[in-house]
N, C-alpha and C positions, 0 to 999 in steps of 0.2 A: 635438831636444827630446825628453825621454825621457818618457812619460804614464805616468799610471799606471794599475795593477790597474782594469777596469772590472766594474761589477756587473749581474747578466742581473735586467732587472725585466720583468716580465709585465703587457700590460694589460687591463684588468678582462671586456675580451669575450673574450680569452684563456684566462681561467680559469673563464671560464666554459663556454665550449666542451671545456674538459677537463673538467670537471665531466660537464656532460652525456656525456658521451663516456665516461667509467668507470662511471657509471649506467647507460648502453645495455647495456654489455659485462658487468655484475656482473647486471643482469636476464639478459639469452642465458645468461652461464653456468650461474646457478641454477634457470634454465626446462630447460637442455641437461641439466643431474645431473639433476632431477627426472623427465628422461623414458629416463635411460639407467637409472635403477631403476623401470622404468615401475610394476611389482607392488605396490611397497611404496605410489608417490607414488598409484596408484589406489584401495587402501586405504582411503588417508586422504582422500582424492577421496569416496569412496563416503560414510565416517562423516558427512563433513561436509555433503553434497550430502545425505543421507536427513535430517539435523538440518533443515537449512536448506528441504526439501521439504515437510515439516511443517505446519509453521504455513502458509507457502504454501499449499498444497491448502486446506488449515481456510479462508482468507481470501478462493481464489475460489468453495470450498463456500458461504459467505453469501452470495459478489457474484452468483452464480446461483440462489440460493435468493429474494432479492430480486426478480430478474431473473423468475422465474417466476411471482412475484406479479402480473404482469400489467402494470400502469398505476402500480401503488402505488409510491412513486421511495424509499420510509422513511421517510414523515410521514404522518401520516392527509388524511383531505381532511373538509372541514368542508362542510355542504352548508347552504347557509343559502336559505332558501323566501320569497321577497318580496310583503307584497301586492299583488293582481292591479289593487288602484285607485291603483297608482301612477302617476304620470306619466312620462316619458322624465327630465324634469328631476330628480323626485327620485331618479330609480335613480342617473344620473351622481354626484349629491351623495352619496349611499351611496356608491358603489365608491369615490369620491377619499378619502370617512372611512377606508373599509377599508385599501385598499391604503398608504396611511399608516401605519396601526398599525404600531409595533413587531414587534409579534408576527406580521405577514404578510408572508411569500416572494413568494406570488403569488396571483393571481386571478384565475378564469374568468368569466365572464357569460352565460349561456344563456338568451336571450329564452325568453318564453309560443310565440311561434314557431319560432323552432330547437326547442322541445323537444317541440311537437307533432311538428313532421317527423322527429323521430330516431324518437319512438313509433310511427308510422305506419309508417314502414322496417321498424322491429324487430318490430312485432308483429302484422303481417298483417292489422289489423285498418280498413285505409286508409279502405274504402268506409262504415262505420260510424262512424269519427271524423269524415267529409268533414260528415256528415249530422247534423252538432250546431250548434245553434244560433251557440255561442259556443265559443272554447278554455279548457278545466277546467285548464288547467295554468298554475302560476305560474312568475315568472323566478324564477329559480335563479344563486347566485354559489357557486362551488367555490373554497373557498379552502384554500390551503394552510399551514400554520402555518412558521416558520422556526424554531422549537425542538423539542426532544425531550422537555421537561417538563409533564407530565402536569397537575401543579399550575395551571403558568400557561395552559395551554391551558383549564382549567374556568374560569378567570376571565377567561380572552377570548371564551370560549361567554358566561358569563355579560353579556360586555359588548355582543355580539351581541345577545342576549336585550330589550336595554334598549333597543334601536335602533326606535323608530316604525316603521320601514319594513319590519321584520323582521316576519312572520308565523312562523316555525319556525326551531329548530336543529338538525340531524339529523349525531350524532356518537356513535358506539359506544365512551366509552369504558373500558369494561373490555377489548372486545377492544384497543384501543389502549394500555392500560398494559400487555396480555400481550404484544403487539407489539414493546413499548420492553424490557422487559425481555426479551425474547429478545435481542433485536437486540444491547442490552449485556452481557448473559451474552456471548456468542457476541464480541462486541469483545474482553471481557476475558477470556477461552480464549485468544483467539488473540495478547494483548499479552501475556498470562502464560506461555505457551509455548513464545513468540519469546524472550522472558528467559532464560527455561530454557534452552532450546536454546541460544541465542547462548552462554550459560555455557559450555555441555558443547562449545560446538566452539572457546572461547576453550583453555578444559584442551588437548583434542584435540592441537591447533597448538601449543602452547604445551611438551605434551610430546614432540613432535614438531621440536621445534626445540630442546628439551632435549638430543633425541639426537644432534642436528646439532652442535651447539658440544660437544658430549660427542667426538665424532669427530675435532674440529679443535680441541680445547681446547690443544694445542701449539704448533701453527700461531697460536693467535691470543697466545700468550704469548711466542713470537719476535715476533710485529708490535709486540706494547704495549711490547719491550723497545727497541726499537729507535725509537720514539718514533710508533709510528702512533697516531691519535687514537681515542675513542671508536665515532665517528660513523662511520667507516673500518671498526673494526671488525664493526661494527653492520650499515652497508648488506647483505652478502649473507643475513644472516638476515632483514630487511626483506623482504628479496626474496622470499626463500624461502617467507616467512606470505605475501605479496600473491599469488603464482602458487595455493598451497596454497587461498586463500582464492578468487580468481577460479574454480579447476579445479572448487572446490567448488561452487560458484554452478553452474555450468555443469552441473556433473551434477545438481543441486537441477531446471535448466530443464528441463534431460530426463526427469528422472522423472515431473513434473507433469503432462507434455506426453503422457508415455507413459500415465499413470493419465487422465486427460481423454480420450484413441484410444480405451484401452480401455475406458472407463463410457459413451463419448458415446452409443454403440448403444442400451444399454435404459433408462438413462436419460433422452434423449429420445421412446425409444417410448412411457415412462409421461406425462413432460411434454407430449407432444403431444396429450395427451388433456385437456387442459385450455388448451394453446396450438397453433394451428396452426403458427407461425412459431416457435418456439421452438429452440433451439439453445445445449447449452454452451459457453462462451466460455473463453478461458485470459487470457494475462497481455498486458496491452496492452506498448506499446513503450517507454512511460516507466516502467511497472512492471518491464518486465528488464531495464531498465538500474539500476532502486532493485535489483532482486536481485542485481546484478550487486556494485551499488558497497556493498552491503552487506556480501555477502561476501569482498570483498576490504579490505576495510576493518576485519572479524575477523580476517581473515588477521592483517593489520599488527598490530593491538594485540594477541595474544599473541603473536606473535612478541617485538613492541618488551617485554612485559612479560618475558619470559623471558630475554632478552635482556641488557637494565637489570638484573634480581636476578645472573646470572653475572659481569656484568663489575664489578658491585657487589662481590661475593665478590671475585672476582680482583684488584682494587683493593686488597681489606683484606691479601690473601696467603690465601684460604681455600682447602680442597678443593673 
């Protein structure tokens, strides 16, 4: 019995294991060119690593400038002074109003007692305060606001205000709208600069991979003749922005890391002078991985965008 002609089918974990497998080997390759021109690929390491170090630095400039303010976490604290002929029962009924409000994160409670003994601690004056009839101090609720708006916090003082139980409200704020407004000046520096920057390292890589398909622009018109796909063509310059963009991150870590060594010295000589404990801090561990996947994620997109406009050309038949 004669059979016939059989045809080689592949199954679907098949090709995908090839898949993967051309991915591993076109990343080695374009990691291996990028370090056997190590000068050029550190260049552009450097450009992109001082872009991306930028706004960085600017971002743990605030988180330690915050940091220095002591207790203040970047919301004012609202100090509200309770009559002293209160009872135990109306204070609880107070806190459950407060800590309800919308407008409240959190809140403290500092008995007429707690706040005698913290005074007596702090101010040496133990044996004088023992020696009074009664305690001069009232409870005290520290509350913290959960918004950043200036507006609505006057009209939560003011609802404070209206509460029977309240005796005072003690809340500075002008220094608190100079507060917020730093704070969001200083957000929108470092959102507007990141833009910037991410532009100029989008160009960067983008010219950079210009000169790469500029190099191989032969090479890649034997593939397209012969029926290789887009996507085929594409992957090593994928590559080539992801490594470009990771290497860049990477020297972004160092520099920061390096600028932090070197200011840690007398910038904590002068902050200690206002913090005993105090210390600069750099980039937690889920922030260098955002640095990380950030930069390598500009990599990609100009690479892909530069990419897409050549093979676009070469589709039409352009130079």
């Amino acid at each position: 019995m004669i059979s016939g002609a059989t045809t080689a089918t592949s199954s679907s974990r098949n090709r995908l294991i090839a898949w993967a497998i051309n991915h591993r080997n076109v990343a080695l390759e374009t990691l291996l060119s990028l370090l056997r021109n190590w000068i050029t690929s550190l260049m552009t390491w450097l450009v992109f690593g001082i872009a991306l170090a930028l706004p960085v630095f600017l971002y743990l400039l605030l988180a330690n400038v915050a940091t220095l303010s002591g207790n203040f976490d970047g919301t004012p604290r609202v100090s509200v002074y309770l009559h002293q002929s209160l009872s135990e029962e109306d204070i609880q009924r107070f806190l459950a109003i407060v800590s309800k409000h919308p407008g409240t994160e959190s809140i403290k409670y500092i008995s007429p007692e707690q706040a005698l003994a913290d005074f007596q601690s702090r101010s040496g004056f133990g044996d004088v305060l023992s020696s009074l009839d009664r305690n001069p101090l009232p409870g005290l609720v520290e509350l913290i606001p959960s918004h950043m708006d200036t507006a609505r916090l006057r009209v939560q003082v003011g609802e404070l205000e209206q509460q029977p139980q309240v005796d005072m409200v003690v809340v500075d704020m002008i220094w608190v709208e100079r507060l917020f407004a730093f704070v969001a000046f200083g957000q929108r520096v470092v959102i507007a600069l990141t833009l910037v920057l991410a532009l100029g390292v989008l160009l960067v890589v983008g010219n950079t991979i210009r000169l790469a398909i500029e190099n191989r622009r032969v090479e890649i018109e034997v593939v397209k003749l012969v029926g290789g796909t887009d996507s085929f063509v594409r992957r090593p310059f994928l590559y080539l922005g992801f490594w470009y963009g990771f290497g860049g991150a990477l020297v972004s870590w160092c520099l920061v890391q390096f600028c932090l060594v070197f200011l840690s010295g007398p910038v904590e000589l002068i902050a200690q002078s206002y913090r005993d404990d105090y210390a600069l801090f750099g980039l937690s561990g889920t922030e260098t991985i955002v640095l990380f996947a950030l930069g390598s994620i500009l990599g990609i997109c100009g690479a892909a965008l530069t990419v897409s406009k050549h093979l676009h050309t070469l589709d039409k038949g352009g130079t």
